[in-house]
Backbone as a printed PyTorch tensor [residue, N CA C, xyz], in Angstrom:
tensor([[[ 21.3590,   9.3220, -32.9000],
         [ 21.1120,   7.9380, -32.5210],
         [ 19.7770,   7.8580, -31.7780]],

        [[ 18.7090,   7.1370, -32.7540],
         [ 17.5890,   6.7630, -31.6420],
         [ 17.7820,   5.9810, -30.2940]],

        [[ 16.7310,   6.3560, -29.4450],
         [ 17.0780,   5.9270, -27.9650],
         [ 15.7890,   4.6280, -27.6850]],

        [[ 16.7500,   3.1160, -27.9660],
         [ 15.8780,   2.1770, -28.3470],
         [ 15.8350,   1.3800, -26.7370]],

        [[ 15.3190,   0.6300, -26.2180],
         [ 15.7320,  -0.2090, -25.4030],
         [ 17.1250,  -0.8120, -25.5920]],

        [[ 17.0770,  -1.3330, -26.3300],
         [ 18.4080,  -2.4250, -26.4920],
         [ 19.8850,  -0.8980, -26.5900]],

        [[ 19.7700,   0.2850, -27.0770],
         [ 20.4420,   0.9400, -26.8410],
         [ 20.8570,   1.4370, -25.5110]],

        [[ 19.7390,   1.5810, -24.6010],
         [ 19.4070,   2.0130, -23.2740],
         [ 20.4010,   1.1730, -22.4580]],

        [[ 20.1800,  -0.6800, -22.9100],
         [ 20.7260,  -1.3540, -22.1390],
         [ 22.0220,  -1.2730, -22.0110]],

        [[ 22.5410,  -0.7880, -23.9650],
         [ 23.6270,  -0.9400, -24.0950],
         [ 24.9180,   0.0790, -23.2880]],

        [[ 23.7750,   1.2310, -22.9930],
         [ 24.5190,   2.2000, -22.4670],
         [ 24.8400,   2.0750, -21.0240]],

        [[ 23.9150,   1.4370, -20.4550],
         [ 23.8190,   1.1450, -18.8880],
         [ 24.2380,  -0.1280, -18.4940]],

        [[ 24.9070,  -1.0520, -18.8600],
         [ 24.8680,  -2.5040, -18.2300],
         [ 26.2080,  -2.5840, -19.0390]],

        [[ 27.2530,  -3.3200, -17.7040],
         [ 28.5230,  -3.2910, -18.0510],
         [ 28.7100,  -4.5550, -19.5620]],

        [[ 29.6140,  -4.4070, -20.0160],
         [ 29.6540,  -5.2930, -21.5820],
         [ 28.8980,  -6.5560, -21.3020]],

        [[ 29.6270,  -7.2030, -20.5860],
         [ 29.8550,  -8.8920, -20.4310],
         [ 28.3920,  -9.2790, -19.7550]],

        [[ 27.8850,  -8.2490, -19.2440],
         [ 26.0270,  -8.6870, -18.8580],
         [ 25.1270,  -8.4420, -19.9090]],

        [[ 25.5730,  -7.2110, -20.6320],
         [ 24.6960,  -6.7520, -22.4170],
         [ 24.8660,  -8.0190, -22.7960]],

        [[ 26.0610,  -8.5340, -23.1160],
         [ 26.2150,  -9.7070, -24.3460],
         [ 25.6160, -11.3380, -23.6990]],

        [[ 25.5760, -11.0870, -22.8360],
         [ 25.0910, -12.2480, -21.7460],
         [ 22.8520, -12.1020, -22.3350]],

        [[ 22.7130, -10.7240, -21.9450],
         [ 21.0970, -10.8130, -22.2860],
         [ 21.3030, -11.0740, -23.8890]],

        [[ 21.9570, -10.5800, -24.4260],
         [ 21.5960, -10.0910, -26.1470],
         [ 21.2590, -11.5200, -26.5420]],

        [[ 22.3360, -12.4630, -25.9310],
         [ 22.4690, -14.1280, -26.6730],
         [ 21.6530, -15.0060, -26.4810]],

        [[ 21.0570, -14.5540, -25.4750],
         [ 19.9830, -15.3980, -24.8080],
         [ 18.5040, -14.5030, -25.0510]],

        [[ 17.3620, -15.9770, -25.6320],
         [ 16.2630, -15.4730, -25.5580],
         [ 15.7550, -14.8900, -24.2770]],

        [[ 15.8480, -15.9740, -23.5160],
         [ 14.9890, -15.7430, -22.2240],
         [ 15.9170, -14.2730, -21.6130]],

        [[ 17.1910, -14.5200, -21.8550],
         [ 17.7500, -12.9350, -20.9170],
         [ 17.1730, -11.6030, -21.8060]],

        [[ 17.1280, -11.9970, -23.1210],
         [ 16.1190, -10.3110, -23.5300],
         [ 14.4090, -10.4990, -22.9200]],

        [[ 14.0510, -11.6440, -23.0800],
         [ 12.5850, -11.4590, -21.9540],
         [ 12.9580, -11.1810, -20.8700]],

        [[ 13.8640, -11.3510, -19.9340],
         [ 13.8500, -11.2790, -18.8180],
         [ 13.7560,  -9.4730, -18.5420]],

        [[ 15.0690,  -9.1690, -19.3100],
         [ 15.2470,  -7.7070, -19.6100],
         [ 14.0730,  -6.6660, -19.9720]],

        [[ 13.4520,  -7.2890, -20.9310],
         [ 12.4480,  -6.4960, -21.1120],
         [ 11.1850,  -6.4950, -20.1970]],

        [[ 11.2640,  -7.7640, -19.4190],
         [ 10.1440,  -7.6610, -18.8840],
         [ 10.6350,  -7.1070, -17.2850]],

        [[ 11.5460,  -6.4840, -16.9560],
         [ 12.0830,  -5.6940, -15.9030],
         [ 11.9150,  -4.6850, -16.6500]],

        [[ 12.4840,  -3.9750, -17.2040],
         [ 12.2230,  -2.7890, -17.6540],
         [ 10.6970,  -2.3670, -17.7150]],

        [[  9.6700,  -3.0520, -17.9690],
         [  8.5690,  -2.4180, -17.6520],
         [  8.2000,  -2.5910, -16.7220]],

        [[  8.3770,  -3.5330, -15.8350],
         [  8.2770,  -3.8870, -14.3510],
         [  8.3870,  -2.2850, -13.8370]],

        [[  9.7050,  -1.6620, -13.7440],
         [ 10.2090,  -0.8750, -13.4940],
         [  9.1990,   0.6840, -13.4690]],

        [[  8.9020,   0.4120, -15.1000],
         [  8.2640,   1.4830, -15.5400],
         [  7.3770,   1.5390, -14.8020]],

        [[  6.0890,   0.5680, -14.8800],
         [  5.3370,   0.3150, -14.3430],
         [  5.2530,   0.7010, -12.3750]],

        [[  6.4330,   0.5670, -11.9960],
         [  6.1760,   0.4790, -10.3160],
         [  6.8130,   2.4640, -10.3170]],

        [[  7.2410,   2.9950, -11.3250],
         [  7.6060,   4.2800, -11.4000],
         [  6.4730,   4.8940, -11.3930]],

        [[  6.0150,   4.6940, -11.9480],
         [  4.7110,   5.4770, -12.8870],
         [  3.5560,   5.3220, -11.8170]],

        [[  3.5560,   3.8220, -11.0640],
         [  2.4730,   3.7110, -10.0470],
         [  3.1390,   4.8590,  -8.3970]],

        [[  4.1560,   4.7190,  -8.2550],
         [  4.6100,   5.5710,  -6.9270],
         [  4.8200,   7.2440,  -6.9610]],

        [[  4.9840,   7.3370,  -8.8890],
         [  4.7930,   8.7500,  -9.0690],
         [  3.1960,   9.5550,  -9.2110]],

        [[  2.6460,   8.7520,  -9.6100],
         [  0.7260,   8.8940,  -9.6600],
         [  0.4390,   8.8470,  -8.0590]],

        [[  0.8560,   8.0620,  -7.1940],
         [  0.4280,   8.2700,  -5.7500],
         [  0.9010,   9.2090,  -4.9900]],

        [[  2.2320,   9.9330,  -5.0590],
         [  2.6930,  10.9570,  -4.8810],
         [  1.4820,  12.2340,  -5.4280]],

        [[  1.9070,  12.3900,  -6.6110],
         [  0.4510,  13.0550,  -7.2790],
         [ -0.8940,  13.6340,  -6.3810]],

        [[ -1.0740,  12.2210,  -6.4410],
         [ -2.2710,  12.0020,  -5.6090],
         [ -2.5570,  12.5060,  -3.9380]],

        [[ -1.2320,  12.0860,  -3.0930],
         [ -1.5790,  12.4490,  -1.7700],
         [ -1.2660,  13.9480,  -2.1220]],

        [[ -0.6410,  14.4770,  -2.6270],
         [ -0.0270,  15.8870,  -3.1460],
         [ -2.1190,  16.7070,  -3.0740]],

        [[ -2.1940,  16.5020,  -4.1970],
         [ -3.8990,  16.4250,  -4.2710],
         [ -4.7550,  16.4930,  -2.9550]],

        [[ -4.5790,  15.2890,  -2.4250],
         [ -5.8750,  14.9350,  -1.1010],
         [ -4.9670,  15.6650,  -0.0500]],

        [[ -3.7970,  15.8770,  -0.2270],
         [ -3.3110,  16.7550,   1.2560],
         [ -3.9620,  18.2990,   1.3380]],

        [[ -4.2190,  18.7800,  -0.2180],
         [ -5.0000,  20.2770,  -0.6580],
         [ -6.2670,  20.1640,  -0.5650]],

        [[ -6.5980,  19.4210,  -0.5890],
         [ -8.2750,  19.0700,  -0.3920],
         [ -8.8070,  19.3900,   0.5640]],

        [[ -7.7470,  17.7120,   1.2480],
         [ -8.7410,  17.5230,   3.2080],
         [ -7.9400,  18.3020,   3.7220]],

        [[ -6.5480,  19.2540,   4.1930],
         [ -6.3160,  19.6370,   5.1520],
         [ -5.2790,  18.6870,   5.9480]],

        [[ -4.5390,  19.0430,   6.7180],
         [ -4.1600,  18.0980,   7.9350],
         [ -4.7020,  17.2580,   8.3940]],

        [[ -5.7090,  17.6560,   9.2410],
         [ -6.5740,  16.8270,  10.0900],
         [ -6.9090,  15.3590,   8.9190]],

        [[ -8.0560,  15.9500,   8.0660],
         [ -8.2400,  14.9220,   7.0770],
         [ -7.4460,  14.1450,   6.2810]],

        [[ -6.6100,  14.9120,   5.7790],
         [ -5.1070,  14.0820,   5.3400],
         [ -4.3380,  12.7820,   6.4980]],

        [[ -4.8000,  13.4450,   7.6740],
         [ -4.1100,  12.3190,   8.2830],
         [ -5.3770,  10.9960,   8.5130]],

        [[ -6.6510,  11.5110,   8.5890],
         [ -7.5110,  10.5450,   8.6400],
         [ -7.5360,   9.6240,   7.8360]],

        [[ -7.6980,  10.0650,   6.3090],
         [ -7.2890,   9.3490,   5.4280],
         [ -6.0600,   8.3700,   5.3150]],

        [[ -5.0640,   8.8120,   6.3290],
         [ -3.8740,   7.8260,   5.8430],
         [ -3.9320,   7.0720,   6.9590]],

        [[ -4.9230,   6.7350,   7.9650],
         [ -4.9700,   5.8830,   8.9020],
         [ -6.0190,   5.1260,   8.1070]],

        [[ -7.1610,   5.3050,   7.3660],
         [ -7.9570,   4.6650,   7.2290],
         [ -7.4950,   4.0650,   6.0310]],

        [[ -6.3740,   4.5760,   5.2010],
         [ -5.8520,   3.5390,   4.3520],
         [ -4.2380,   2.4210,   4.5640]],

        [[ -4.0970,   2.8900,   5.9860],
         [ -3.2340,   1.7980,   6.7330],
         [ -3.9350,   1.0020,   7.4460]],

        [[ -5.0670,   0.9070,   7.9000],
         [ -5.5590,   0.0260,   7.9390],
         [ -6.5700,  -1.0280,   7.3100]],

        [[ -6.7460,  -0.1130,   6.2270],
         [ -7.6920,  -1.3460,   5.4020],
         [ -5.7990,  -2.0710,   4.7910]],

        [[ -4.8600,  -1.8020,   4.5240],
         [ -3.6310,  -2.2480,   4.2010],
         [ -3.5170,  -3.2510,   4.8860]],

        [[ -3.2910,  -2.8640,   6.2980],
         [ -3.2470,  -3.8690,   7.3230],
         [ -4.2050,  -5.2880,   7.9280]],

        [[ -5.3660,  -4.2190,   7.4080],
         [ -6.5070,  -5.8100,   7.9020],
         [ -6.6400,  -6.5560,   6.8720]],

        [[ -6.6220,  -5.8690,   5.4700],
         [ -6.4700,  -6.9040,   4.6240],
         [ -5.5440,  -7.6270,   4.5190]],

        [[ -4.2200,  -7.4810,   4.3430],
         [ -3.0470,  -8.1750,   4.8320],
         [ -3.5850,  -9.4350,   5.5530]],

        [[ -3.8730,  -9.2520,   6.7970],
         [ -4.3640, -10.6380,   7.2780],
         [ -5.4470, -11.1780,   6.8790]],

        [[ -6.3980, -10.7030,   6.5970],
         [ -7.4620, -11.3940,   5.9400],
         [ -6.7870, -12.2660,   5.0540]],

        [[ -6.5380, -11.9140,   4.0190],
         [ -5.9980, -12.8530,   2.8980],
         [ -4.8860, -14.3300,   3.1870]],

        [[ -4.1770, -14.0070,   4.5780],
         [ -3.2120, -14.9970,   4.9860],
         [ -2.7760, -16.2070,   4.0240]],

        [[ -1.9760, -15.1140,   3.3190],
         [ -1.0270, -15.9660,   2.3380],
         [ -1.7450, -17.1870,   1.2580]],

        [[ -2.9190, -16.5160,   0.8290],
         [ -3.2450, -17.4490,  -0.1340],
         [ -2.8080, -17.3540,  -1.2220]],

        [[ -2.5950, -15.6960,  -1.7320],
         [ -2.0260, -15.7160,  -3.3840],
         [ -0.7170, -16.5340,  -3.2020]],

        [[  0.0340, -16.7170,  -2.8300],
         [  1.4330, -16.9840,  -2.8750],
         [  1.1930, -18.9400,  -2.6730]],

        [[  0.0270, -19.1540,  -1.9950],
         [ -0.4290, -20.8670,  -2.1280],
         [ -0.9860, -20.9470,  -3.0420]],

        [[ -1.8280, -20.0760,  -3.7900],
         [ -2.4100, -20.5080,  -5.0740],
         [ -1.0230, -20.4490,  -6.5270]],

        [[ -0.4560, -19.6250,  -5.9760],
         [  0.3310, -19.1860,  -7.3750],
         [  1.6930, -20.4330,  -7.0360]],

        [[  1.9430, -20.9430,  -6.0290],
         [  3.1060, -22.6710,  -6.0640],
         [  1.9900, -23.4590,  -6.7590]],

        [[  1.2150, -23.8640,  -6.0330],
         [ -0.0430, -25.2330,  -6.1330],
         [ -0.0200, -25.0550,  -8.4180]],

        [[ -0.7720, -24.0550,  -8.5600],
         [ -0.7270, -24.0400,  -9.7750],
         [ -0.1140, -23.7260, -10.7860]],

        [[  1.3230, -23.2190, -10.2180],
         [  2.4730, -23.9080, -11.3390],
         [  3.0130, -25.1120, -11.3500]],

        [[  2.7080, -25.8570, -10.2240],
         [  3.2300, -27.5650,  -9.9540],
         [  1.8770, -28.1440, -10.1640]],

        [[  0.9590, -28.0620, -10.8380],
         [ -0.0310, -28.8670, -10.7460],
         [ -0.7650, -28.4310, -12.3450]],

        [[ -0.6520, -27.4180, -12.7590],
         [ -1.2730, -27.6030, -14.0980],
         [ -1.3550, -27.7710, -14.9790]],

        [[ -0.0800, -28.6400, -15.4360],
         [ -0.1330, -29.5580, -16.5630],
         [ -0.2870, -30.8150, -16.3230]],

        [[  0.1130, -31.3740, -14.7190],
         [  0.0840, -32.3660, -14.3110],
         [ -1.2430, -33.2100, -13.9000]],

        [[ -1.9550, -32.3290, -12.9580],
         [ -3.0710, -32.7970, -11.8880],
         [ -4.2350, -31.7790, -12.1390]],

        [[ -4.9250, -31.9480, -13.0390],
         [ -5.8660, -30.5890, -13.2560],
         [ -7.1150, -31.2800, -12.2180]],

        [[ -7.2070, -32.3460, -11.7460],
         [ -8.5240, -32.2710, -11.3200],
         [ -8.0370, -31.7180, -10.2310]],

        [[ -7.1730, -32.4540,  -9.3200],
         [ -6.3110, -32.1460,  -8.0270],
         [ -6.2050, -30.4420,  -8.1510]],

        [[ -5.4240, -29.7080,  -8.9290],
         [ -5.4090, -28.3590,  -9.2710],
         [ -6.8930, -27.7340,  -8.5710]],

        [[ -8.1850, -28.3560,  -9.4590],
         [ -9.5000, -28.0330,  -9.2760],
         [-10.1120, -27.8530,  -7.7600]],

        [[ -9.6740, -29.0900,  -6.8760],
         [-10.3250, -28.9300,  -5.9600],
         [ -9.6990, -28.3430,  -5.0660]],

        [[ -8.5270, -28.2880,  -5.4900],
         [ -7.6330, -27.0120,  -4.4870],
         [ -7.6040, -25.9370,  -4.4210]],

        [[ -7.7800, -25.4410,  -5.7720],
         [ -8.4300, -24.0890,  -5.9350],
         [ -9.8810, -23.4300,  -5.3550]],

        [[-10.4700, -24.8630,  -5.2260],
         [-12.3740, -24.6280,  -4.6010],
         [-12.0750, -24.5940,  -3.0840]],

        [[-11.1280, -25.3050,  -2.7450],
         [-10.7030, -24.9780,  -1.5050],
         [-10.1860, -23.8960,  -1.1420]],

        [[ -9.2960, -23.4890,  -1.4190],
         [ -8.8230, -22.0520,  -1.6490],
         [ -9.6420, -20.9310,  -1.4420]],

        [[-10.8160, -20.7930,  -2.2750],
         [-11.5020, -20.2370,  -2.6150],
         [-12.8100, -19.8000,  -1.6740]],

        [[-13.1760, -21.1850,  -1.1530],
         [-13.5910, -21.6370,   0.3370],
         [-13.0600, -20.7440,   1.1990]],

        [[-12.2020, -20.7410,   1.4490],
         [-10.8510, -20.7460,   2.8040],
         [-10.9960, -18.8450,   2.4620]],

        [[-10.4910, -18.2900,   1.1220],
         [-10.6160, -17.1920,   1.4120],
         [-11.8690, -16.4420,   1.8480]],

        [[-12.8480, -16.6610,   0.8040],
         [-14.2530, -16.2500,   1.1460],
         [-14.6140, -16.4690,   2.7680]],

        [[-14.0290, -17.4350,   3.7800],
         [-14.6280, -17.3740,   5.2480],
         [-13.8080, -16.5470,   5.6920]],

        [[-12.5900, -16.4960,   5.1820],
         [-11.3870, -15.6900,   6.3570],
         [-11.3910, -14.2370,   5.7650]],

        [[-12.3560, -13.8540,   4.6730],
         [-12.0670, -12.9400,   4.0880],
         [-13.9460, -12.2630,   4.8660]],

        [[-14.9260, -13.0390,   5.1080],
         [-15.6730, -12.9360,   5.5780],
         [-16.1030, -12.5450,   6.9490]],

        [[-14.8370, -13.4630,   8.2680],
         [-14.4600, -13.3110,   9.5380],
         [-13.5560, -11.6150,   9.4140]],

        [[-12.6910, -11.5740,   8.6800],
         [-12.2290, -10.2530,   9.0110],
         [-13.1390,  -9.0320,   8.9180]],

        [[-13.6450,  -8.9880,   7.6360],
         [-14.5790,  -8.2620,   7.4640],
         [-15.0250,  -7.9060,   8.5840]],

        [[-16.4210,  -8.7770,   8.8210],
         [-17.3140,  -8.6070,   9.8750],
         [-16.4810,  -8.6060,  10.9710]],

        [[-15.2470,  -8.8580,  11.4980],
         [-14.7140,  -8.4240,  12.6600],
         [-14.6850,  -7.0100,  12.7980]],

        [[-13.9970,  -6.4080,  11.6930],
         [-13.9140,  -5.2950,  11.4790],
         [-15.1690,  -4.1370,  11.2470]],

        [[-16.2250,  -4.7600,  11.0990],
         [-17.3860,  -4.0390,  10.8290],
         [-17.9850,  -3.9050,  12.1480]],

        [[-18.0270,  -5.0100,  12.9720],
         [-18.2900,  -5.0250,  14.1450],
         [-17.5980,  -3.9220,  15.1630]],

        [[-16.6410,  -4.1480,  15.2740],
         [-15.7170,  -3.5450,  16.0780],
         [-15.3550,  -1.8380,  15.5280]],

        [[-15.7840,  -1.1990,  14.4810],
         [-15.6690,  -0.2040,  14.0500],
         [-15.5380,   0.7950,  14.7150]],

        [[-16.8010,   0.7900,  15.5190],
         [-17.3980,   2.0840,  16.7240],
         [-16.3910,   1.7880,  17.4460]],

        [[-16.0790,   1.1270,  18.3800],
         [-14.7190,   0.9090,  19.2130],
         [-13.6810,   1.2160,  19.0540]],

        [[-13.2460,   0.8350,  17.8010],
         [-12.0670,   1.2000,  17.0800],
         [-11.7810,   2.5560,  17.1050]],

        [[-13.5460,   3.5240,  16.2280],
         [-13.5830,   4.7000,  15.7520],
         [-12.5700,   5.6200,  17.3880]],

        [[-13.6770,   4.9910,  17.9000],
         [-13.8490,   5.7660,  19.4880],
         [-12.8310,   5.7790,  20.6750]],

        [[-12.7900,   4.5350,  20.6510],
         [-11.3540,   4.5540,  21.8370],
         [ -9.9200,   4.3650,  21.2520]],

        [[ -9.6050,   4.1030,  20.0730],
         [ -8.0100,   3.7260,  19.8140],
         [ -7.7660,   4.7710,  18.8660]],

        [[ -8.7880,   5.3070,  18.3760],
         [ -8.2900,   6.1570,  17.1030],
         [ -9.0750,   7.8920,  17.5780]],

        [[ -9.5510,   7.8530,  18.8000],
         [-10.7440,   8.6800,  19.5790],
         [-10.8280,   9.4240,  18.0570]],

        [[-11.4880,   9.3940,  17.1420],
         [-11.7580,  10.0400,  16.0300],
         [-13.2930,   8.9170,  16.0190]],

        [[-14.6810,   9.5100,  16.7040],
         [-15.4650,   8.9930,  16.1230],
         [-16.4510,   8.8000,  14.5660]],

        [[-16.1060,  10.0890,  14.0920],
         [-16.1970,  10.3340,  13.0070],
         [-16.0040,   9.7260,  12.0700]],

        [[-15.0790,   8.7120,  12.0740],
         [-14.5310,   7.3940,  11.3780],
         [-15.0590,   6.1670,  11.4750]],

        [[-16.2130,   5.9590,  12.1840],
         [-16.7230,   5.1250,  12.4350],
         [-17.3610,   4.1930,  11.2660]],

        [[-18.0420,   4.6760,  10.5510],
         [-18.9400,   4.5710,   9.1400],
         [-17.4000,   4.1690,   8.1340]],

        [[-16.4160,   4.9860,   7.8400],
         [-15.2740,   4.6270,   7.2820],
         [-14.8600,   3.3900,   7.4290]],

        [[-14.6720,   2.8950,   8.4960],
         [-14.5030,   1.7170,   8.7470],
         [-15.1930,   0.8180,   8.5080]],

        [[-16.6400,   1.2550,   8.7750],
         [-17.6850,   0.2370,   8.5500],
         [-17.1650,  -0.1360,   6.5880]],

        [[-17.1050,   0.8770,   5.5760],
         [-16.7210,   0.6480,   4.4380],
         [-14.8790,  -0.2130,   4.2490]],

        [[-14.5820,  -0.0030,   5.1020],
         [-13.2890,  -0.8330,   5.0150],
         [-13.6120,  -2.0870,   5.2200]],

        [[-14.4520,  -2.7430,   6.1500],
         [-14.8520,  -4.0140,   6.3670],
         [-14.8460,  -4.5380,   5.6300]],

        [[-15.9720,  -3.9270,   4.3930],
         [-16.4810,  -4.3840,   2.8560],
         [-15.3750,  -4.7520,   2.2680]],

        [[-14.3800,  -3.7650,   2.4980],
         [-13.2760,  -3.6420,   1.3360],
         [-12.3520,  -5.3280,   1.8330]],

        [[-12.0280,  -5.1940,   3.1190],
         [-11.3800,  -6.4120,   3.6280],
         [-12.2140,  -7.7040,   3.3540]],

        [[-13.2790,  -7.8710,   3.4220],
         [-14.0430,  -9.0360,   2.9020],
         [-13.3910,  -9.2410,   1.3550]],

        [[-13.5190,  -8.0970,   0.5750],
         [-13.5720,  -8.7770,  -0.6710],
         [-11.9330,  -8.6870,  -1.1260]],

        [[-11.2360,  -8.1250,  -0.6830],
         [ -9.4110,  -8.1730,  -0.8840],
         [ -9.2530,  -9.9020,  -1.0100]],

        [[ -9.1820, -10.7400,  -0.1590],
         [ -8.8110, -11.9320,  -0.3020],
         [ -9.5610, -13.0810,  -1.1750]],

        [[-11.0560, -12.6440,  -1.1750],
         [-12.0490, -13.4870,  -2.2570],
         [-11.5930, -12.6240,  -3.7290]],

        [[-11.4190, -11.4270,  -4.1330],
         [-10.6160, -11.2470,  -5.6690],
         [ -9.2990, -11.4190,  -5.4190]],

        [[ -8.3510, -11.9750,  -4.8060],
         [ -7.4910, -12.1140,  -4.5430],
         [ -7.0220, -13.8810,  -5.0700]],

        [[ -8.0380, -14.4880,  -4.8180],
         [ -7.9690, -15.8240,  -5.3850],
         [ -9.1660, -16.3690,  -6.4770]],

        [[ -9.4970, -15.0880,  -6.7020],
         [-10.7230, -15.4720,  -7.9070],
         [-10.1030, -14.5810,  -9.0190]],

        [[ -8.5530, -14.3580,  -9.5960],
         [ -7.8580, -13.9810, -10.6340],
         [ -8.1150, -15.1190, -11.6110]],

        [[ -8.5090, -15.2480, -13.2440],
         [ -8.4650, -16.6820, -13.7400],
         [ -6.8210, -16.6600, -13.8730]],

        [[ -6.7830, -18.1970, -14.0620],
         [ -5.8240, -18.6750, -14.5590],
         [ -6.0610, -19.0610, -15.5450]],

        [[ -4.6130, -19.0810, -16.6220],
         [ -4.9730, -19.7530, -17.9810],
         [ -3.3510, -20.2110, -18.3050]]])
């Protein structure tokens, strides 16, 4: 017996939920499009595993841990930088784009606005404040310049963040 999706499901999902997706279009999209969801978030947490596996043989301790501060915090500052715009762009333009495309338009330029300054203020907060950061909270001055490149990175997280097209 080939090992098909729809077999997969059949083997794993009690009867009365199989026959529930099978009958319904949207429940085999739904299905299928979890299942690669799935794949997809497997395949991304097993490649990063991989990976720190990798940079832990590389840099060492010391560096291994540098690295995972300097990528909890570009996590973290970007996080706020962006302050919840994907999740306002992605309501606004499922309630608005068949309806209100100009309205859609200038909300999006707003948007867009809004990220580019707040995505701009973090940045340069963060670029600013680097040496400080490097030096007294993280006493790793060495990191200083790192940060300075995280700035960059936090500027532009929330401006590609709302400059995805829509269609």
């Amino acid at each position: 017996m080939a090992l098909t999706l729809t077999s997969f499901a059949k083997a794993l999902l009690p009867s009365f939920v199989y026959q529930r997706l099978v009958a319904s279009d949207i429940g085999k999209r739904l299905a299928r499009g979890s299942f690669w969801s799935l794949i997809n978030a497997l395949s991304i947490k097993s490649l990063a595993l991989i990976q720190a596996i990798i940079l832990a043989r590389i840099l060492g301790v010391t560096g291994f841990g540098e690295w995972g501060v300097l990528l909890s915090t570009s996590a973290t500052v970007s996080m706020f930088a962006s302050f919840g715009l994907g999740p306002t762009i992605t309501t606004h333009v499922a309630r608005l784009k068949d309806t209100e495309k100009k309205r859609l338009g200038r909300l999006l330029g707003l948007l867009q606005s809004a990220a580019f300054v707040l995505g701009l203020a973090a940045g340069c907060s963060l670029v600013l404040a680097a040496k400080p950061i490097a030096e007294k909270l993280l006493d790793a001055p060495q990191l200083a310049a790192p940060l300075v490149v995280i700035g960059i990175i936090v500027f532009l997280t929330p401006v590609s963040g709302v400059s995805t097209p829509i269609e």
